[in-house]
N, C-alpha and C positions, 0 to 999 in steps of 0.2 A: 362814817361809811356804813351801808348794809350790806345785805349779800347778795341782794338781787344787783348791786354796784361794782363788786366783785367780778360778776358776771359780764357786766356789760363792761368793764375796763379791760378788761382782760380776755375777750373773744375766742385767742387761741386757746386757752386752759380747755380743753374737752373731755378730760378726766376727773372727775371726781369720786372724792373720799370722804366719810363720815367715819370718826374714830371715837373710841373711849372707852369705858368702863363698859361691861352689860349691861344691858337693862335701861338706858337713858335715855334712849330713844333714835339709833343709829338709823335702825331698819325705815323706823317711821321717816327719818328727814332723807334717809335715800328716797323712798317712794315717791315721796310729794316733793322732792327737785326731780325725779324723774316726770312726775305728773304735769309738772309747771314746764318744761322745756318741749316737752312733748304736745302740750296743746298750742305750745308756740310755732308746732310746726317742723322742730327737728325730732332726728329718728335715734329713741333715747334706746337704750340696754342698761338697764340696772340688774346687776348679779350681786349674789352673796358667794363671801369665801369661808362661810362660820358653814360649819358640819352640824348646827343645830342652828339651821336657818329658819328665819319663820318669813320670807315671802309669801312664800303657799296662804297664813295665815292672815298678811293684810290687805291680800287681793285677795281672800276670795278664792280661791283658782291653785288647783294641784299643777304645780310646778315643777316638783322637785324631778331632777333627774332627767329633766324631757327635753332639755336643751332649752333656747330662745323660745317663748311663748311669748303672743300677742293678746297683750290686756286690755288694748284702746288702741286705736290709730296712733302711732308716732312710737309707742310705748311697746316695750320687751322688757319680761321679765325673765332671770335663769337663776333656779340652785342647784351647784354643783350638786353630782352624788363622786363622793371621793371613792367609794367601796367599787363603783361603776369601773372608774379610773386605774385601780389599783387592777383588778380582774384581764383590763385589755391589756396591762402592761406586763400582766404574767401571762397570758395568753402570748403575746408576741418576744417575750422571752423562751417558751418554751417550745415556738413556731423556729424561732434560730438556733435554740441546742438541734433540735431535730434535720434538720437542711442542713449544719455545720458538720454534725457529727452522722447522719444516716440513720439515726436510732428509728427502729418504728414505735416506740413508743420513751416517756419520758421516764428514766432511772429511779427507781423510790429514794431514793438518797434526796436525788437532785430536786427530785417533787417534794421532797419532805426539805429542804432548805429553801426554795420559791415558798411554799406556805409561813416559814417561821418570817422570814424576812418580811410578807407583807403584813405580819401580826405586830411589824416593831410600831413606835409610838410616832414616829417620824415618818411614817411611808403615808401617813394619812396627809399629811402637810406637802407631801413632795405630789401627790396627786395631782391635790386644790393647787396648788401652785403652777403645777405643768398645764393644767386646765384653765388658770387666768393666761397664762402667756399664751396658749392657743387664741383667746379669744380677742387678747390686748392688740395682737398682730394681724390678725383681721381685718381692721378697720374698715366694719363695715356698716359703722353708727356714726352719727353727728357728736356726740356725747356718751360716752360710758359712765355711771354711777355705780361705785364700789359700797357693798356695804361691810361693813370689815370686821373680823372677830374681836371679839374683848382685847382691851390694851397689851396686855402681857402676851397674847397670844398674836395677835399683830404685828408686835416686835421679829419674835421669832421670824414670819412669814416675810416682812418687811429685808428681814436680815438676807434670807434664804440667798436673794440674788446673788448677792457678791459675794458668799458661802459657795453655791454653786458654780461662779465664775471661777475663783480661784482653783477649787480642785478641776474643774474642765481643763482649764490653761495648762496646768499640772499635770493631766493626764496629756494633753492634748501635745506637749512637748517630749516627753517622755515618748510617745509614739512616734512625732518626728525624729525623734535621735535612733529608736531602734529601726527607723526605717533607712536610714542612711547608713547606719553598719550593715544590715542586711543587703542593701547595694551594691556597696564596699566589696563583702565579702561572698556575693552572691550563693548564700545559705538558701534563698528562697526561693522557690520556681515561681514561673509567671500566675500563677492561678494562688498560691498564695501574696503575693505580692498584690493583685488584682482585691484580696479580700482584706490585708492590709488597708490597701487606699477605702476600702469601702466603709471599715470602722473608725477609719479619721475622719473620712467626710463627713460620718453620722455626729461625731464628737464636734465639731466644726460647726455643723447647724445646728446642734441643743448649744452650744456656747452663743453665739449669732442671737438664737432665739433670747435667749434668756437677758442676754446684752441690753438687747432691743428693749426687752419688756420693762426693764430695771431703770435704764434710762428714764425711759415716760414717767415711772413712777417717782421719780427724783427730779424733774425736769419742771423747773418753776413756771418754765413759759407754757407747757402744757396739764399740769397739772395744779390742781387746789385741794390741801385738808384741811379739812376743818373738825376741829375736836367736839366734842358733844359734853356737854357741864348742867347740871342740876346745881341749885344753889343749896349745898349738901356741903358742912365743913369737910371730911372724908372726901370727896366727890374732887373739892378744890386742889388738895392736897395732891392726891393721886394724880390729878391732871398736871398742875404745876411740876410735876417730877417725869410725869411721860412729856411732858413737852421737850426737857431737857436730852432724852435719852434718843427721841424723836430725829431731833435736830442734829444727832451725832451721825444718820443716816441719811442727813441731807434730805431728808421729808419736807416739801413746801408747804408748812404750815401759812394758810390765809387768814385763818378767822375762829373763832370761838362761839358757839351757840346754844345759847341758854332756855333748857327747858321745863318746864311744868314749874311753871311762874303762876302762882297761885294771884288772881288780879287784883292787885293794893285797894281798888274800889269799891270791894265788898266789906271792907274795913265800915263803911259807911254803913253799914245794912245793922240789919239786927243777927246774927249770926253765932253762932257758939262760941263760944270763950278760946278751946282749943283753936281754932280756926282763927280767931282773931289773935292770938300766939304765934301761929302758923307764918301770919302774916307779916308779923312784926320779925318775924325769926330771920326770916326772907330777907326783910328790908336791909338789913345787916350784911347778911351773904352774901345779896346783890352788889352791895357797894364793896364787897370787900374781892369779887370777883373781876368790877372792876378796876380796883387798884392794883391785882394782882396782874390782870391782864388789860392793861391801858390802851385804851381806843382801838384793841381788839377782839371785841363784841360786837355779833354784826346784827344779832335778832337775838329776842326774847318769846318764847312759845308760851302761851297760855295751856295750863291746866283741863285740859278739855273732859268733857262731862261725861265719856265715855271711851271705850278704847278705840285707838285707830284701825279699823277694817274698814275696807270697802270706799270705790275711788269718791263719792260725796265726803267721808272723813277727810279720806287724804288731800282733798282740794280742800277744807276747812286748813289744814295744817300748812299745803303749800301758800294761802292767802296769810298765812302767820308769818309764814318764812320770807315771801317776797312781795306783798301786800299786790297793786295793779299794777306795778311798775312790768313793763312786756322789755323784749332783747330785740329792738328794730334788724328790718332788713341786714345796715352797713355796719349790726354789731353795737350801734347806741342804743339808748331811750327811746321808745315809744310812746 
């Protein structure tokens, strides 16, 4: 099977994921499945959730932080800014101490605990996060393409949902219980009671929200990942151990894709000794990537002779990724 088969078997999946290690080519295979869908006519959004995104850098095109920008007909690109994120939601915490409590202005104390809290190392991920499930719920694209932080840090992000869920649930019950002793014992006048309802509701739609988003991204029928592998002993290993940890989280792993395949036919040429090494080292690797991962390799990327910017590259890559094969009208072959 390849990937452009992936695609067309499986029509519903309109979530896509590229994962792996840094550096192996995520961003590049987000862009050009973005570029490839896009010129077929659907209305793509490719974002990144890495806080050292380089979008900006293989379109061409300052992005960051600007929301959905249009790079091509069909085609949106977005990098989150988390710092952006983190700002509104202290701004709108310190809008509710002031309305709650009357304050005209916000207490040094309380200013000085909003500042530490968004210094922790976690508030930068709860941002990014809050800012995909904004956009996952949306649904206002044919196709989303995620481009996703390094393995380890993916985990985490991947984890967050059902981390978030259970403390919501958690909190979310605990309110309904003091809400019905308050009843009970009518301790609370109507105007607290009224503010009551309005903190559960709010806990109620972030739990909803987040529900929703986590699903999709666990949801075999609509989503596809695909790991990213360099034929790199390291590279294999490391993958082979995320696949497993992967899987613990119900991630619909589809397919494996192999890049910067140095091309076995310059073996033929006159060529540097190194490089005919290079070659040979490959040939190894490859085979051993396919036993590790059996009839789940769906494409192999050539070594390209410069870096990918600018959408002529990215069309060189997405022609790697899914050669002419197009996504008909009823979801087949073209």
């Amino acid at each position: 099977m390849s990937l452009a088969y992936t695609f067309i078997e499986n029509p519903d999946r309109r979530y896509i994921e590229y994962g792996g290690k840094g550096g192996l080519g995520k961003t590049t295979f987000s862009a050009a499945t973005a570029y490839w869908l896009a010129k077929q006519g659907y209305k793509v959004l490719v974002f990144s959730v890495d806080p050292q995104a380089s979008l900006s850098d293989i379109f061409e095109k300052d992005i960051f932080g600007k929301g959905a920008v249009e790079i091509m007909p069909n085609l949106f690109a977005q990098e989150i800014d988390a710092d952006r994120h983190i700002k509104e939601y202290q701004d709108e915490i310190r809008q509710k101490i002031l309305d709650m409590y009357g304050f005209e202005e916000i207490p040094e104390e309380i200013e000085d605990y909003i500042a530490a809290a968004a210094a922790e190392p976690a508030m930068e991920e709860s941002a990014i996060f809050d800012a995909v499930v904004d956009i996952v719920v949306g649904a206002e694209y044919d196709y989303y393409i995620y481009d996703l932080v390094p393995l380890g840090h993916a985990l985490y992000y991947l984890s967050m949902a059902s981390i978030y869920d259970e403390w919501i649930g958690k909190i979310t019950a605990l309110r309904e219980e003091m809400e019905e002793y308050s009843q009970v014992a009518s301790i609370l006048d109507r105007d607290k009671e009224s503010e009551e309802d309005q903190i559960l509701a709010e806990l109620q739609d972030i739990k909803e929200r987040i529900n929703t988003s986590s699903s999709i991204l666990t949801d075999s029928e609509k989503t596809s990942f695909y790991f990213v592998i360099t034929p790199e002993e390291m590279t294999i290993i490391d993958t082979q151990k995320a696949a497993v940890l992967f899987s613990k989280y119900q991630v619909p792993i589809s397919g494996y894709i192999v890049n910067r395949v140095i091309p076995p036919e310059l073996a033929q040429q006159d060529i540097p000794e190194y490089l005919r090494n290079r070659i040979d080292m490959q040939k190894g690797l490859l085979k051993k990537i396919d036993d590790t991962f059996p009839n789940e390799v769906l494409a192999q990327v050539p070594e390209f002779e410069r870096d990918i910017t600018g959408l002529e590259m990215i069309g060189k890559v997405a022609d790697a990724l899914f050669g002419s094969i197009v996504i008909a009208d009823d979801g087949g072959e073209a």
